[in-house]
C-alpha positions, 0 to 999 in steps of 0.5 A, a space after each residue: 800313212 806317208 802322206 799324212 806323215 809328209 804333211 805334218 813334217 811340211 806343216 812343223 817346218 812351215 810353222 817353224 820357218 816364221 821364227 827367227 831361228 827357224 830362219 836362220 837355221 833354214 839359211 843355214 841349211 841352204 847355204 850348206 846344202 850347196 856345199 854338198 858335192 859328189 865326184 865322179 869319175 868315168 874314162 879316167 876323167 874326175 869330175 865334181 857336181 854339186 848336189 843340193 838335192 835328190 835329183 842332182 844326186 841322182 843325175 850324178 849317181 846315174 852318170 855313166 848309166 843314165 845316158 851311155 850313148 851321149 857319153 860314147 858320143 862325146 868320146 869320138 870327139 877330136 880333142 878342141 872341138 866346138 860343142 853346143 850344149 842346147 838344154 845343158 841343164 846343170 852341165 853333166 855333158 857340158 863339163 864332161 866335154 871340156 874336161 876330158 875332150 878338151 872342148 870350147 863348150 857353149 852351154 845354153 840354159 835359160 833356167 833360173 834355177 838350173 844356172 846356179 849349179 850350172 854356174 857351180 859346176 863349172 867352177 868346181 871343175 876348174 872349166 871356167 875358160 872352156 864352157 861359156 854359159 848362154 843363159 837364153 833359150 834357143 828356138 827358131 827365131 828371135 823372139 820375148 816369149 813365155 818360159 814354162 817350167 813343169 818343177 821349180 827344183 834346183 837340176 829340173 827338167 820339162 821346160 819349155 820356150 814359148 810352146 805350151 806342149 812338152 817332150 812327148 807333144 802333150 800339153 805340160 803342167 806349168 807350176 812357173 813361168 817368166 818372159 825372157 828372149 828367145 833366138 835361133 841358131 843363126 841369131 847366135 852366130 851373128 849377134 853374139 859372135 858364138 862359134 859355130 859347133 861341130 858338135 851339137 846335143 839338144 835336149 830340149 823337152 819338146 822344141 827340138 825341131 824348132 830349133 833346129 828350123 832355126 839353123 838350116 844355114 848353120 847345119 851345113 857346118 856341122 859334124 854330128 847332132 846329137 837329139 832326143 825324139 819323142 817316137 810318140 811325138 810325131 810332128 817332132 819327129 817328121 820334121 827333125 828327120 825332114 830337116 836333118 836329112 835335107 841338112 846332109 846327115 843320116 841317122 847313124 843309131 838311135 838309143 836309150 838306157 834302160 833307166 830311160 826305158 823303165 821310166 814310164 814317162 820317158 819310155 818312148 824317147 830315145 837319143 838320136 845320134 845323126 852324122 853328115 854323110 
């Protein structure tokens, strides 16, 4: 009955979008949903996000539950700190860092449909001068390749650079994709003159260890990394250990909430959290 409830809705808007007023009313609808905006508040810190839809109602409804770990991380900061956001997706942590540490935060985000409310929710919280977008993907080298997206949704996940396989080494649907340039870490720091981070939190959905292949000089430079692992993904996680270890860190905890825990597709992945010895 839902299904076919969702299917005649469907079928009464597309029939509905091909007249005039249809589309003026859609344009409308667009334009206002942009305007929606949730506050946050965590720490005493007020943040605002822009939420056109369910999940970055969601991500800002989950704020301080979703993720407490990358929250608790971000908190042992010194104030001014260098953070690389790697997958900021709409800028959650991104935001959080600058306000309320402080941070020079460099956000890279090669999503079309996620850079909008990037952009937005930068904008909304005043933190135009302390995060910088990098609207590129970050991989091991630089490379013109395949963006692949499993959702087209404002705020999505899944995505993935060159590869074809996702979070947990399987093979991901791909509903969307576009070639754009791809670089690595040292890429970064000498062609666009990008600070080196202190910090760095990568969250990629499956190319996490290339990426930090692509940084073994920068590594040496860096505090603490902050890196989702996918326990079933077994190349990711030997060579991220592999790599992080021959880096001079060790592994300082690994955890996830359980809304991580009780999501069937993300039950195995956990946040690791590694500091220089």
């Amino acid at each position: 009955m839902k299904k076919l409830i969702k299917k005649l809705i469907k079928k009464l808007i597309k029939k509905s979008i091909q007249t005039n007023a249809g589309i003026f009313i859609l344009d409308k609808f667009i334009e206002q949903s942009m305007q929606i905006i949730k506050e946050v508040k965590y720490n005493a810190c007020l943040l605002k996000f822009t939420t056109p839809n369910a999940i970055n109602r969601f991500r800002a409804s989950s704020f301080a539950t979703k993720e407490p770990e990358t929250l608790e991380w971000i908190d042992s900061f010194p104030n001014g700190s260098v953070v690389w956001d790697v997958g900021a997706n709409v800028g959650i942590f991104s935001c959080y860092a600058a306000k309320h540490k402080k941070c020079s935060v460099f956000a890279f985000e090669p999503s079309v449909f996620n850079l909008e409310l990037l952009a937005r929710n930068i904008s909304i919280n005043n933190l135009q001068d302390m995060v910088v977008v990098v609207p590129l993907a970050l991989t091991d080298k630089l490379d013109i390749n395949s963006f692949n997206l499993s959702s087209t949704d404002w705020g999505g996940a899944l995505s993935t650079f060159k590869e074809d396989y996702g979070h947990d080494g399987k093979k991901m649907p791909c509903v969307f994709r576009y070639r754009t340039i791809g670089i690595g870490m040292q890429n970064a720091v000498d062609f666009f003159k990008i600070p080196i981070p202190e910090y760095i939190k990568i969250d990629v959905d499956g190319i996490e260890h290339l990426i930090l292949k692509g940084g073994v000089n920068i590594l040496r430079f860096v505090r603490s990394i902050l890196i989702e692992v996918n326990d079933d993904f077994k190349e990711q996680d030997t060579n991220v250990r592999k790599i992080l270890t021959s880096s001079g860190f060790i592994l300082n905890e690994k955890r996830h909430s359980d809304i991580v825990k009780n999501n069937r597709l993300s039950c195995n992945t956990y946040n690791q959290i590694w500091h220089r010895v």
